[in-house]
N, C-alpha and C positions, 0 to 999 in steps of 0.2 A: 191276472198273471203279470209278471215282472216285466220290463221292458226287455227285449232280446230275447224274452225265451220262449220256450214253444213246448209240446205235448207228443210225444210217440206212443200211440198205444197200438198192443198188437192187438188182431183181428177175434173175436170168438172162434168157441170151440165149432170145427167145421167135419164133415163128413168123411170118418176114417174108412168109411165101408169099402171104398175105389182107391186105388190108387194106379198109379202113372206118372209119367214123368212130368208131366205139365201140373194137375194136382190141383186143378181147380175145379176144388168143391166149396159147396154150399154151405152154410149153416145149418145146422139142427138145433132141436129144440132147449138144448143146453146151453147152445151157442144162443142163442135168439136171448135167452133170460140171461145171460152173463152180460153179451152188449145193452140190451135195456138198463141196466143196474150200473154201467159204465158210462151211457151215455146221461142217466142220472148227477151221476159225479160228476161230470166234466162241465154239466147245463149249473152245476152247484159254483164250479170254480171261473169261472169263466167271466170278463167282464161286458157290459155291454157296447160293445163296437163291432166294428167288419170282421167276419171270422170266416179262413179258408179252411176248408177238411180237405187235406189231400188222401188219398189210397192209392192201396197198387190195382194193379189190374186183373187182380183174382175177385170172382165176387162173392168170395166170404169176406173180405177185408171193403168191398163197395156194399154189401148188407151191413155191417158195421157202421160203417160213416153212414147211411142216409138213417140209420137209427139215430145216430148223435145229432144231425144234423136237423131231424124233428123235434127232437127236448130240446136242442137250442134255438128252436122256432117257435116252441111253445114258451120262451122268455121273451119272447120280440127281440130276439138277436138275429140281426142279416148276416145269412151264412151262405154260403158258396161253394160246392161240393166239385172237386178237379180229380179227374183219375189221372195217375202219376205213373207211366213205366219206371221210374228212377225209383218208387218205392216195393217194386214186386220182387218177392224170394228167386233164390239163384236157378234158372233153369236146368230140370236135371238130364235133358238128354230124350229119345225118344227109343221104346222101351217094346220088345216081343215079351209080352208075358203069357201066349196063351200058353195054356196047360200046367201054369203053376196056382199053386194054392194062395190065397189071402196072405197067410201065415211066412210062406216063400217071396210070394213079393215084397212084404213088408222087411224080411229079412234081408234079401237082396240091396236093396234102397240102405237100410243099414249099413249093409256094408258097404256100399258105396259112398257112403255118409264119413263114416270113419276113414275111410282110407284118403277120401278129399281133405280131410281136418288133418290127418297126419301129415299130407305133404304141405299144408298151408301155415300148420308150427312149425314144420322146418325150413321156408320161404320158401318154397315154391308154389307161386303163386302162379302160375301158369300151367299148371295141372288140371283136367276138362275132368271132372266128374265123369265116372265111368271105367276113367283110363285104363285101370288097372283091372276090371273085372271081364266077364265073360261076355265075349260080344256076337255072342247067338243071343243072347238077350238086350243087350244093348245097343241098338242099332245106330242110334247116333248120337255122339258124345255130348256132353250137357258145356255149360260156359265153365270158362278157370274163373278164380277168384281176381284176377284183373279186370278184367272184363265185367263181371259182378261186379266190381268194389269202382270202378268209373261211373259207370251206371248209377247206381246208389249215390256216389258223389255228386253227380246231377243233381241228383233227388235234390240234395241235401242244399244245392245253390239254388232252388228254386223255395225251399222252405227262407234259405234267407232273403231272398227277394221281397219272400212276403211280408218278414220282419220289416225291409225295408220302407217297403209300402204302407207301414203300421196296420197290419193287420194281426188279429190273431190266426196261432199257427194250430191246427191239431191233424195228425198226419198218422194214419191208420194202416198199419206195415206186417209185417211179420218178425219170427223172431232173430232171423241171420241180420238182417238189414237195420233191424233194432241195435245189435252189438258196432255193426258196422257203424254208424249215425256217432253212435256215443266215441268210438277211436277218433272219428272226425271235428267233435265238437273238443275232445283232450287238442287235438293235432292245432284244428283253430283257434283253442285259446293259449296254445304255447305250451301245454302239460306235458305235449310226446312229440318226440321228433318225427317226421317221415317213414322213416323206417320201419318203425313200430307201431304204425296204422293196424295191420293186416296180425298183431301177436298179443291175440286175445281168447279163451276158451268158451269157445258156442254152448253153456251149462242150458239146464232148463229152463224157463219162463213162461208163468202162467197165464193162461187168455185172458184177453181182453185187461190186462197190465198196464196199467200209463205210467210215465215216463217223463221228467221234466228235466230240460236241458236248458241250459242258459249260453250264450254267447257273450263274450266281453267285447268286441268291437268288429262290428258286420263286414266294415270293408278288410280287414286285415284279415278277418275270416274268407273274403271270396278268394281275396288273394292267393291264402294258402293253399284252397280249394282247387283253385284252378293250376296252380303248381303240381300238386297231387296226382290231378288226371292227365295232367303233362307226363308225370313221371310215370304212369300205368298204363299208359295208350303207347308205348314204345314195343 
């Protein structure tokens, strides 16, 4: 890989059988063969030096990384596997689902889904997942997109650190904090002002997906960075 840059791939395909607000499942058997096949590719691109696997702290996305993290053992490349809260999906709240069906909670979460994206194109970014919906079910509101989008800013200064460091980056996320990552890396190298961090549409993206981003100068990147979470922690 190029000097500065670094690798986002989201996690395999994980257990849609359960769902809740926290949502941390596992992999299946779809997911297990889609990460083998990615950690393939990446053990292909990869050169040989220090190489950090960051993830979030779900462990479909830490089964993901210790798969990579064994193809890239099986090249004799020193690898180093870090769980990262700065890379896990936005928390959605904590959730009464008894007596609904699969089918209703999944629906539910939808809409809770949409109606977060709608006030986050219209900048309110301060809006908690949930807000807006029935709270016989939603017992306690999930984080606003501030709060998520600092978080994730973290993330994203601790991938530069690594850069820093010269090491290789590969950092195994989800798909919200994927979209997030890439506004930060436009914001860092001067593409998008501030403002326009957070005015991006969450579209589909498929498992286990990499992702290469480059940064054009690390310290003018932390800089901005840390401006950023200046300006979202008010």
């Amino acid at each position: 890989m190029e000097k500065n840059s670094f690798i986002i791939l989201r996690h395999g395909y994980d257990d849609h059988s359960y769902i809740d607000g926290k949502n941390d499942t596992p992999l299946i058997s779809r997911g297990i063969k889609e990460s083998t096949a990615a950690a393939a590719k990446l053990a292909s691109l990869v050169a040989v030096r220090d190489t950090i696997i960051r993830y979030s702290t779900k462990q479909r996305a830490h089964q993901t990384a210790e798969m990579i993290k064994h193809a890239l053992e099986e090249k004799s490349i020193n690898c180093k596997c870090i769980e990262d809260f700065g890379l896990t999906e936005l928390f959605q709240g904590v959730f009464n689902f008894n007596g609904l069906t699969h089918e209703e909670r999944g629906q539910f979460l939808h809409n809770c889904w949409v109606d977060f994206e709608k006030c986050r194109a219209e900048g309110n970014i301060y809006h908690r997942f949930g807000q807006n919906q029935d709270r016989s079910v939603i017992l306690e509101l999930g984080e606003n997109h501030a709060e998520w989008s600092v978080r994730i800013a973290q993330g994203f200064l601790h991938i530069i650190n690594d850069l820093e460091n010269n090491k290789q980056s590969i950092n195994v996320t989800h798909r919200g904090a994927t979209f997030e990552i890439d506004r930060l890396v436009q914001l860092a190298n001067g593409q998008i002002p501030m403002r326009e961090v957070e005015q991006y549409e969450a579209v589909w993206m498929p498992y286990c997906q990499d992702y290469s981003f480059h940064i054009d100068n690390l310290d003018k990147a932390k800089s901005l960075v840390y401006k950023y979470i200046d300006s979202r922690s008010k």
